[in-house]
N, C-alpha and C positions, 0 to 999 in steps of 0.2 A: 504494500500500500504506500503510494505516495503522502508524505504526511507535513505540512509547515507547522515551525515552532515558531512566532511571532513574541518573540523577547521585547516587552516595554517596563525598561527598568524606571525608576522614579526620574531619575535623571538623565543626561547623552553620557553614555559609557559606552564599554564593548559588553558583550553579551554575559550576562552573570556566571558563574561558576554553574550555580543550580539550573541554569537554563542547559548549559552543554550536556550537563549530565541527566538531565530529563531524556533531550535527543539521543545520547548516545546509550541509554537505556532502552529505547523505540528501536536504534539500528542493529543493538543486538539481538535483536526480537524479527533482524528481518528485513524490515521497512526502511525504503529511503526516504529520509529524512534531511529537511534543509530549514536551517536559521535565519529567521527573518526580521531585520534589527526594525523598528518599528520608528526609529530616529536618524536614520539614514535611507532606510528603503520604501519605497511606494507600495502597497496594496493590492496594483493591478494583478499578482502573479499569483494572488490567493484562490481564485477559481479553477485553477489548474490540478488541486490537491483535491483529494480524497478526502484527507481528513485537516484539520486546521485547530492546533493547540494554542492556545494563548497565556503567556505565561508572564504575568503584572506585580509588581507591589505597590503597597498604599504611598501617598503622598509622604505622610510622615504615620508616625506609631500610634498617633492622638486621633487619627482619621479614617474614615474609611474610603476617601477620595482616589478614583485613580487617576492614571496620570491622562491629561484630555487626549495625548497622543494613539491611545488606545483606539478613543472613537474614531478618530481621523482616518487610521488605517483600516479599519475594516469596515467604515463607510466608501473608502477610494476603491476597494475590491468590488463593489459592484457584484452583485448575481452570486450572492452568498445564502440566498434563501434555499433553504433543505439542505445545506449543508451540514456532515458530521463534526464536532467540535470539542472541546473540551476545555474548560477552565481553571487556570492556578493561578493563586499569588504566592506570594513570600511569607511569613510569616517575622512580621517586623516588630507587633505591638498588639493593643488590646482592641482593634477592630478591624484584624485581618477577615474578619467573616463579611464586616461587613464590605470590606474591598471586595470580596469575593461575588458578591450578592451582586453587587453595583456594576463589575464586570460580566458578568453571566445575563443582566440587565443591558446591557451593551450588545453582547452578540445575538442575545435575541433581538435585540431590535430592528438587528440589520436580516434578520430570519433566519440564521441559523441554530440549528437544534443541537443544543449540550447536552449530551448523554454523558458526560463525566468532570468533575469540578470536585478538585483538591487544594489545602494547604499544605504548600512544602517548607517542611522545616530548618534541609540542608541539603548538598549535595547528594549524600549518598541517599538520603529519604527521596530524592527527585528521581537518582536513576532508577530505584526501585519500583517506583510507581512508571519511570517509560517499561518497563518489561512486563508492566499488565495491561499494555495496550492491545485490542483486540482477540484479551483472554477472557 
């Protein structure tokens, strides 16, 4: 299965520790898997995937806010309705759930259907969860 990881860290970085290791949890399971920085790259190439993981944290620890870049790119993907998807944050502070909520609020908007929405706690909590993808 073709699968995007859409990495929107809180701020412009490179892609977090725990995002690689989500994806390289997914590739060992199989699936090609591509990183998709959400602060440098455009959206258009997300209809192209199978499946389409998003993977965000809150603003700050006191919030449940994500980051607006979230919406942006998977509004510019266009033709994302009935798509398969799945939702994480980071687990930064005391209202990761509700960043979680507010993202999963997000891709449904744009009509895509989350059948799977986790907090990751660390790297290795991340890869563990890419190798029950599609189990």
């Amino acid at each position: 299965m073709r699968i995007a990881v859409v990495s929107v860290p809180a701020e412009k970085k490179q892609p977090p520790d725990y995002v690689t290791a989500l994806a390289k949890g997914m590739s060992l399971m199989g699936h090609h898997v591509d990183i998709i920085d959400a602060w440098t790259e455009q959206g258009f190439k997300l209809p192209g995937y199978e499946y389409i993981a998003v993977v965000s944290e809150p603003l700050s620890m006191f919030t449940g806010k994500i980051p607006a870049i979230a919406t942006k790119i998977l509004a510019a993907g266009s033709s994302l309705v009935g798509k398969k998807s799945a939702a994480f944050v980071k687990k930064t502070g005391l209202f990761s759930n509700r960043a979680l909520s507010n993202l999963m609020k997000a891709m449904e908007k744009e009509g895509m259907r989350v059948n799977w929405s986790d907090i990751l706690f660390n790297a290795p909590h991340a890869e563990a969860l890419g190798k029950k993808i599609g189990a």
